[in-house]
C-alpha positions as CSV (number, residue, x, y, z in Angstrom):
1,X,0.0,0.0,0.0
2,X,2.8,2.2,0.9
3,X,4.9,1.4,-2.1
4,X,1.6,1.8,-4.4
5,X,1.1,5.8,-2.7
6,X,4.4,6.4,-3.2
7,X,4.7,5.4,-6.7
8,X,1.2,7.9,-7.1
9,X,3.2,10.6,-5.5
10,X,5.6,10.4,-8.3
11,X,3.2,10.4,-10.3
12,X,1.2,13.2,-9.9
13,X,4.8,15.3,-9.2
14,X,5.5,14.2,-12.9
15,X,2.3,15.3,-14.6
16,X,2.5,19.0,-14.9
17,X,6.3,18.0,-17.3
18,X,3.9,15.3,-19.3
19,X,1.6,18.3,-19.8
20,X,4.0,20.8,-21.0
21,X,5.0,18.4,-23.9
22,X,1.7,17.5,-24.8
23,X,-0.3,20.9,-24.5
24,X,1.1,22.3,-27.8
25,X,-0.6,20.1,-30.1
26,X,-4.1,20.4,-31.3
27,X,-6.9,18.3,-29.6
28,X,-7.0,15.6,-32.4
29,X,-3.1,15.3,-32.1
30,X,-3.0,15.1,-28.3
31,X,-5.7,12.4,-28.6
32,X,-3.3,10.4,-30.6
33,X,-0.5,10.7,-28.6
34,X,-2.3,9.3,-25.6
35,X,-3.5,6.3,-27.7
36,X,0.0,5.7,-29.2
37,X,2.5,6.3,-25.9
38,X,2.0,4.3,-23.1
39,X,4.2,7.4,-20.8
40,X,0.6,9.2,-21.2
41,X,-0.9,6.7,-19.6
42,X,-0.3,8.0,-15.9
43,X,-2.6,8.7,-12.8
44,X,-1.1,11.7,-11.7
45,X,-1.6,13.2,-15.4
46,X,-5.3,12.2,-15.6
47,X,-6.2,13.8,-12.2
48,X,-4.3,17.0,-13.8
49,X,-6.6,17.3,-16.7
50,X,-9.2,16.8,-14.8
51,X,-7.7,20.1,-12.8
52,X,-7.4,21.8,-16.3
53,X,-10.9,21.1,-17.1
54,X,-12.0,22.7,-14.0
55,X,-10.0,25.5,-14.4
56,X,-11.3,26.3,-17.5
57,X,-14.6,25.9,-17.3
58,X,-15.3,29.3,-16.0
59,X,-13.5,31.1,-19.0
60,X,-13.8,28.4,-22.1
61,X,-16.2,25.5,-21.8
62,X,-14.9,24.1,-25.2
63,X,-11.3,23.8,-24.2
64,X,-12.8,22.7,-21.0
65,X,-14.5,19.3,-22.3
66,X,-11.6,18.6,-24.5
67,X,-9.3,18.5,-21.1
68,X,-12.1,16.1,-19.7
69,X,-12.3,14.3,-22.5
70,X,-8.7,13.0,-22.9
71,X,-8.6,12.4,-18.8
72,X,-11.3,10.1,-19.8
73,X,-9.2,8.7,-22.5
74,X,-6.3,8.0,-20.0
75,X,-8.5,6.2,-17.2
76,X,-9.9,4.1,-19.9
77,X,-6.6,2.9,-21.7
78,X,-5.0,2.0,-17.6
79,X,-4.4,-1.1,-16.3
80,X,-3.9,-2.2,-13.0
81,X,-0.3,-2.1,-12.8
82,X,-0.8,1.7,-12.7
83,X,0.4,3.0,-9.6
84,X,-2.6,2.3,-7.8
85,X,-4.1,-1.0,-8.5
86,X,-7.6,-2.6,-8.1
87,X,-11.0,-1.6,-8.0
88,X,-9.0,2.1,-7.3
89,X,-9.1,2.5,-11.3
90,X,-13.0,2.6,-11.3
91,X,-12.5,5.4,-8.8
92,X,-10.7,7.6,-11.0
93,X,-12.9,6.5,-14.0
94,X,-15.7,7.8,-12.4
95,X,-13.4,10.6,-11.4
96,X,-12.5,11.5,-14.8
97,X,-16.8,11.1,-15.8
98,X,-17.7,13.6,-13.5
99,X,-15.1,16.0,-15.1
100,X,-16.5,15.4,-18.2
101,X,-20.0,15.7,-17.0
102,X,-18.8,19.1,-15.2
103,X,-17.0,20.8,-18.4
104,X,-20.4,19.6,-20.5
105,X,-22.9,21.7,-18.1
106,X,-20.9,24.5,-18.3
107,X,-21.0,24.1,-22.4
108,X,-24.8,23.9,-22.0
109,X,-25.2,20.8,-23.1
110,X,-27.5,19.1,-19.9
111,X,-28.5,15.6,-21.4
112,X,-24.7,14.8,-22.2
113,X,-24.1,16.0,-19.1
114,X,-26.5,13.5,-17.3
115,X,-25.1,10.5,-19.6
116,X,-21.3,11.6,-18.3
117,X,-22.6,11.8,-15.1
118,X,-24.1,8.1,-15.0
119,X,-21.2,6.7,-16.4
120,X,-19.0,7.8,-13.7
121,X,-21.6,6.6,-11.2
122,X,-21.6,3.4,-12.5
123,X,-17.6,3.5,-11.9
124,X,-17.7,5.2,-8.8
125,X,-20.0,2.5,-7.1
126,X,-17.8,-0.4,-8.9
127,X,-15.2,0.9,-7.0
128,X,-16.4,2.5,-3.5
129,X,-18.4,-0.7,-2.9
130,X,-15.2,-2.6,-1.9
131,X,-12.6,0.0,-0.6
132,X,-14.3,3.5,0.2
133,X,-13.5,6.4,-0.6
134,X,-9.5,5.6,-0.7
135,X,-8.6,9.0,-2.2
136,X,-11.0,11.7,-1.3
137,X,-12.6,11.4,-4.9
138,X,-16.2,11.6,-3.4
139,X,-16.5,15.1,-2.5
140,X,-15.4,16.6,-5.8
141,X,-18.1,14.3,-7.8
142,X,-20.8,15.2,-5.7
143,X,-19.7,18.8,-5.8
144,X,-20.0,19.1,-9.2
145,X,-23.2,16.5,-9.9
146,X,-24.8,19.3,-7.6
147,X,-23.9,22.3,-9.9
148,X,-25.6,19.7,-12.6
149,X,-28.4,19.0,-10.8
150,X,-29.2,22.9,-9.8
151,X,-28.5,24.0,-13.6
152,X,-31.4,21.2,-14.2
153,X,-33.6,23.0,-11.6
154,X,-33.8,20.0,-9.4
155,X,-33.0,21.2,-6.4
156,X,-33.9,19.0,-3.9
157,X,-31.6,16.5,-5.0
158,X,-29.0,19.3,-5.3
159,X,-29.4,20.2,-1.7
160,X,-28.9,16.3,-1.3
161,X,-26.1,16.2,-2.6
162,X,-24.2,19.5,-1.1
163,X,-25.9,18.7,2.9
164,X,-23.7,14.9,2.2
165,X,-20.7,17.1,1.6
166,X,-21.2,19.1,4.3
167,X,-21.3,16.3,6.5
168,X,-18.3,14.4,5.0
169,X,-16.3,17.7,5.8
170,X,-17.2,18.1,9.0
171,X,-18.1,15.1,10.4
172,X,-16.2,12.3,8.8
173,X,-14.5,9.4,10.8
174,X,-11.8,9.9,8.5
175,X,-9.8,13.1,9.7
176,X,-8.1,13.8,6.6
177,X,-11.6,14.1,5.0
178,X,-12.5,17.0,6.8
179,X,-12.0,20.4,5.2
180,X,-14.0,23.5,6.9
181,X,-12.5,25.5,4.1
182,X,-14.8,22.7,1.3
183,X,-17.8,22.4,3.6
184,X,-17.8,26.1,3.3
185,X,-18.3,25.7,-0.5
186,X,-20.8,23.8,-0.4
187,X,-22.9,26.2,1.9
188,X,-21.9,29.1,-0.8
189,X,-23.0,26.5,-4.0
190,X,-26.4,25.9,-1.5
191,X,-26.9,29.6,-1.2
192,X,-26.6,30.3,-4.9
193,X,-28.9,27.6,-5.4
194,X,-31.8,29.7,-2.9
195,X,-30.9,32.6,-4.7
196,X,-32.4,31.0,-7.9
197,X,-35.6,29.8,-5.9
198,X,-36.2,33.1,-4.9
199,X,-35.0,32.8,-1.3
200,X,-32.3,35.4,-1.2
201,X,-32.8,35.3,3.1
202,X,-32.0,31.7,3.5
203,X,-29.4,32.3,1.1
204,X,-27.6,35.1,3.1
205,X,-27.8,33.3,6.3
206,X,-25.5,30.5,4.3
207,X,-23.4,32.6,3.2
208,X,-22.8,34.5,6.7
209,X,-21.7,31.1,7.7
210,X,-19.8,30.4,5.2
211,X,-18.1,33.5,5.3
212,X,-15.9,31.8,8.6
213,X,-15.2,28.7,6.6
214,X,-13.9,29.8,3.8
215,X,-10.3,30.1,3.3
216,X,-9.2,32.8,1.3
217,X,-5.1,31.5,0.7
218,X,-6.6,28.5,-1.0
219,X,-9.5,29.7,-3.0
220,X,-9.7,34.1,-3.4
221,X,-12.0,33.9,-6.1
222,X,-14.7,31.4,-4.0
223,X,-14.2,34.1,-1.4
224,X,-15.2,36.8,-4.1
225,X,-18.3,35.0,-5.1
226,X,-19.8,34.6,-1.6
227,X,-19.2,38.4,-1.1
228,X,-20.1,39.4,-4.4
229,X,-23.5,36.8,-4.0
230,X,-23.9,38.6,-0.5
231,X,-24.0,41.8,-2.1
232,X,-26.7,40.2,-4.6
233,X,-28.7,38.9,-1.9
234,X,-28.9,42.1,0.5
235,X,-29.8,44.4,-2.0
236,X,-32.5,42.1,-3.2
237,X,-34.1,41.9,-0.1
238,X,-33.6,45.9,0.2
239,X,-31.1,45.7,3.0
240,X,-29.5,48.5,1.8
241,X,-27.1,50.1,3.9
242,X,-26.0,46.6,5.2
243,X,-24.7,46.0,1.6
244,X,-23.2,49.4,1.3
245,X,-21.3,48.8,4.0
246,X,-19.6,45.5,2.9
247,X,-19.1,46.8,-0.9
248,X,-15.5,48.4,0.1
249,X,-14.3,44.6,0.6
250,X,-15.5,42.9,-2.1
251,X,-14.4,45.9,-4.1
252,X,-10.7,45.7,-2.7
253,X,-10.5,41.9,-3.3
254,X,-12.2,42.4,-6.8
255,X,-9.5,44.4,-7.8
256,X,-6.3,42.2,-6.7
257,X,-8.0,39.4,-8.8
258,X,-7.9,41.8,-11.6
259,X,-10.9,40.1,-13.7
260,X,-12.3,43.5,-15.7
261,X,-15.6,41.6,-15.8
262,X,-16.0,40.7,-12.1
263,X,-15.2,44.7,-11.6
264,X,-18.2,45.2,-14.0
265,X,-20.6,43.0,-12.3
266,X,-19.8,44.6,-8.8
267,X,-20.5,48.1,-10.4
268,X,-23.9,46.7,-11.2
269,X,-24.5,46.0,-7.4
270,X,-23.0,49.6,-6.3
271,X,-25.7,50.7,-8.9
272,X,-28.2,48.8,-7.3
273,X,-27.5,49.7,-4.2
274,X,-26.8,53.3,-4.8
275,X,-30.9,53.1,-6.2
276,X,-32.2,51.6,-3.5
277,X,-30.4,54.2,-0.9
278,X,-32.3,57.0,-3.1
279,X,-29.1,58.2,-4.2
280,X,-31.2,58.0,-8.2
281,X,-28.6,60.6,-10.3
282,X,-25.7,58.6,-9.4
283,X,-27.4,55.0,-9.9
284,X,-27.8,56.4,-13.1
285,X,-24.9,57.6,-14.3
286,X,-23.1,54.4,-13.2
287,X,-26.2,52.3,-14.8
288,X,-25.5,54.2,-18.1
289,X,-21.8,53.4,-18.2
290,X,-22.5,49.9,-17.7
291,X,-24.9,49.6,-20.0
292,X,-22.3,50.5,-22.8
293,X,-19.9,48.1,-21.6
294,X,-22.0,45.2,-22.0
295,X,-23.0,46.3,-25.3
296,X,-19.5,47.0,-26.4
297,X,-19.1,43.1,-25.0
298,X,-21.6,42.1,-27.0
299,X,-23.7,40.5,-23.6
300,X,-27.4,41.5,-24.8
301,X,-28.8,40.1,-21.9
302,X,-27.1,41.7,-19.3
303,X,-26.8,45.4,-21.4
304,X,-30.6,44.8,-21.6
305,X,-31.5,44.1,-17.9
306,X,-28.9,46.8,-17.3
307,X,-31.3,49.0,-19.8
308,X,-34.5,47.6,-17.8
309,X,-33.0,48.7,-14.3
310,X,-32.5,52.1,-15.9
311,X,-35.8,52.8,-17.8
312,X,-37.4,52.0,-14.0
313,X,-35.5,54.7,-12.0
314,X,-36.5,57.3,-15.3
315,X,-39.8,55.6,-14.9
316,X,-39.9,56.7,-10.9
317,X,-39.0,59.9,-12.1
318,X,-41.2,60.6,-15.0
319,X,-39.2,60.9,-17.9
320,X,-41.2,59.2,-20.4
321,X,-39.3,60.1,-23.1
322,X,-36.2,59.0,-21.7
323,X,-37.7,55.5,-21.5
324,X,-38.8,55.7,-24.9
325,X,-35.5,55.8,-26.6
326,X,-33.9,53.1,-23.9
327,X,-37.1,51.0,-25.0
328,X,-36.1,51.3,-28.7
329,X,-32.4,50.8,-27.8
330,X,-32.7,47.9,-26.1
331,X,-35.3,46.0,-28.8
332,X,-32.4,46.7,-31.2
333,X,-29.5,45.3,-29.0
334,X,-31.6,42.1,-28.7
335,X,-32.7,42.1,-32.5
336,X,-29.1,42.3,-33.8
337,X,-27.4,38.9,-31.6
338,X,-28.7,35.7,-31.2
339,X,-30.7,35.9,-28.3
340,X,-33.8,33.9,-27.2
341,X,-37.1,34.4,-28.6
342,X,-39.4,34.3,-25.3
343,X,-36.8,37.3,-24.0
344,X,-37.1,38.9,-27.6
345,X,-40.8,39.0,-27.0
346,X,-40.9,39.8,-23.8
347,X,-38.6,43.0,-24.4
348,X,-40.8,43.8,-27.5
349,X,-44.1,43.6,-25.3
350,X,-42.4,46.9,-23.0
351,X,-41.2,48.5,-25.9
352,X,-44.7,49.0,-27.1
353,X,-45.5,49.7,-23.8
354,X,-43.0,52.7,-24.1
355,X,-44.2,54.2,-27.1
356,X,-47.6,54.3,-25.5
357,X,-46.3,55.8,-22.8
358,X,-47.3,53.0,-20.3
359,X,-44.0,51.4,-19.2
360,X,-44.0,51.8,-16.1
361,X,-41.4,51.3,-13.2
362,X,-43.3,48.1,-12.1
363,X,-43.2,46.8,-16.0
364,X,-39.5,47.5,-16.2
365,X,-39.0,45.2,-13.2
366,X,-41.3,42.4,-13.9
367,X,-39.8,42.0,-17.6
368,X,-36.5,42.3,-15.8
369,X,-37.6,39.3,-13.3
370,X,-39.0,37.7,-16.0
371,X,-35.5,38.1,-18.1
372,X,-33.2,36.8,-15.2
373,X,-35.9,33.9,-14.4
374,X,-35.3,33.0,-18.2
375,X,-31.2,32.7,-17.9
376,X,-31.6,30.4,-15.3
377,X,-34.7,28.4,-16.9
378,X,-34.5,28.3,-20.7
379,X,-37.8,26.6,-20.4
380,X,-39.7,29.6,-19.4
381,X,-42.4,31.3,-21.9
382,X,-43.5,34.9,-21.9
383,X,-46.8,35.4,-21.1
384,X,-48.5,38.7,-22.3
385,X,-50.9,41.2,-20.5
């Protein structure tokens, strides 16, 4: 046993050179190589590009199966006189699944997703049955067959999934399993997940919990989403001032990541909360400039809920005309990208209301709600009044 974790030490300390002399190639040629060199065929480099895929799923879902893909590849050409033998193989099979699964949700594509996701169960349970959870494999899988299961809208078996993880963090028999910094995660993943329902004060409650968990040496960015998400959640409930006062530390930590588009997004909530502390003129103004950014960025739906937010405050103040031309704007926008027809109709349904002069503030924020209900649910139709 010791010999065989020794020999995966090395391994996974050699992945990261294996990966450097692969990377260069295209896809096509890197699935070759792994078919045609048995050096490829390595533990520590399939957990890696499962690592890869994760990493960049958040910036290019493409790339991000592709990484998944050949991590599949790997598990499925080893044999047992890897580095770690047995029914430990199906483990990182079903490892290597999930990945898959995970990098095909973020690409959009749900029902591959689900058939990923079963395959690696099938593996997983091969190979837990017998030995347990030998290499800590279990969290990650149910971590990320969560984020599935919440982009399906099943939520229940979402919160399943996350309140097991939880437990295995803090409550395991198995003291290396326990991670306050991952059971942290899964309360933030939980709270986004209430968000969605509509249930932004179970969600902050969460995410104040969280907030003491997470570690932010070995994850910054998680720590920028539960503050960000925070932000979110306050002002949506109109707790104002409470968000005000925590925007100066999300803001700080926004910056050192130095991700232009997180800056953007947090704007958006100092608008928001700038609105809802009566402070209109400056909402505004800093509505306005986002609005051009995300039309500059070619993101129609955000430039037009950004355009929504803004023809409500002119709404509130009576300038009709001003929410004329917005209304006409934003129609436009939509028109001109490939956008989706039920949020096409529904921003055509308050442009008419515009020109008739009937757009009011409540309109703009139901077809707002309406718009933001759609991103999460593609399923949703617009029904008009």
């Amino acid at each position: 046993m010791v010999d065989s974790l020794n020999a995966l030490a090395r391994s996974r300390a050699e992945a990261r050179e294996l990966w450097s002399e692969l990377e260069p190639y295209r896809f096509e040629d890197q699935y070759y190589l792994i078919r045609t060199h048995q050096r490829f065929l390595a533990w520590g480099f399939c957990e890696l590009l499962c690592q890869e895929s994760l990493r960049l799923a958040a910036v290019d879902a493409g790339r991000a199966v592709e990484r998944a893909e050949l991590a599949v590849l790997i598990s499925d050409l080893m044999k047992d006189d890897e580095p770690v033998t047995d029914r430990r193989l199906y483990q990182l099979r079903g490892y290597a699944w999930a990945h898959d699964g995970n990098a095909r949700r973020v690409l959009g594509d749900l029902r591959g997703a689900d058939e990923s996701f079963a395959i690696a169960e099938a593996w997983w349970e091969a190979g837990e049955a017998e030995l347990g959870d030998c290499l800590g494999y279990e969290p990650v899988i149910l971590e990320l067959k969560a984020s599935l299961r919440i982009a399906q809208r099943r939520f229940p078996e979402a919160f399943a999934l996350l309140d097991r993880i939880y437990a295995i963090h803090t409550q395991s028999d198995r003291p290396e399993h326990r991670d306050a910094h991952l059971a942290g995660r899964a309360l933030v993943t939980k709270a986004l997940a209430l968000a969605e329902m509509n249930e932004p004060e179970k969600a902050i409650e969460l995410l104040e919990q969280a907030e003491g968990m997470v570690d932010m040496k070995r994850d910054p960015r998680l720590v920028l989403c539960l503050r960000h998400n925070l932000l979110s959640d306050l002002t949506t409930v109109e707790r104002y001032a409470d968000a005000e006062s925590r925007l100066p530390g999300a803001e700080i930590l926004c910056r050192e990541l130095d991700n232009p588009l997180d800056l953007i997004r947090l704007r958006w909530t100092e608008g928001r909360i700038a609105a809802g502390l009566g402070h209109t003129n400056e909402a505004i103004e800093l509505l306005r400039e986002l609005r051009q950014e995300f039309v500059e960025r070619k993101m129609a739906f955000d430039a037009a809920l950004v355009t929504l937010e803004l023809t409500e405050l002119y709404a509130r103040k009576g300038c009709t005309e001003e929410v004329k031309a917005l209304s006409l704007e934003m129609a436009g926008i939509f028109q001109a990208q490939d956008v989706p027809r039920e949020a096409l109709a529904a921003l055509l349904f308050f442009q008419r209301a515009a020109q008739r002069e009937r757009a009011t503030a409540k309109l703009a924020r139901e077809i707002a709600t309406f718009l933001q209900q759609l991103r999460a649910n593609p399923e949703l139709r617009f029904e008009r009044r």
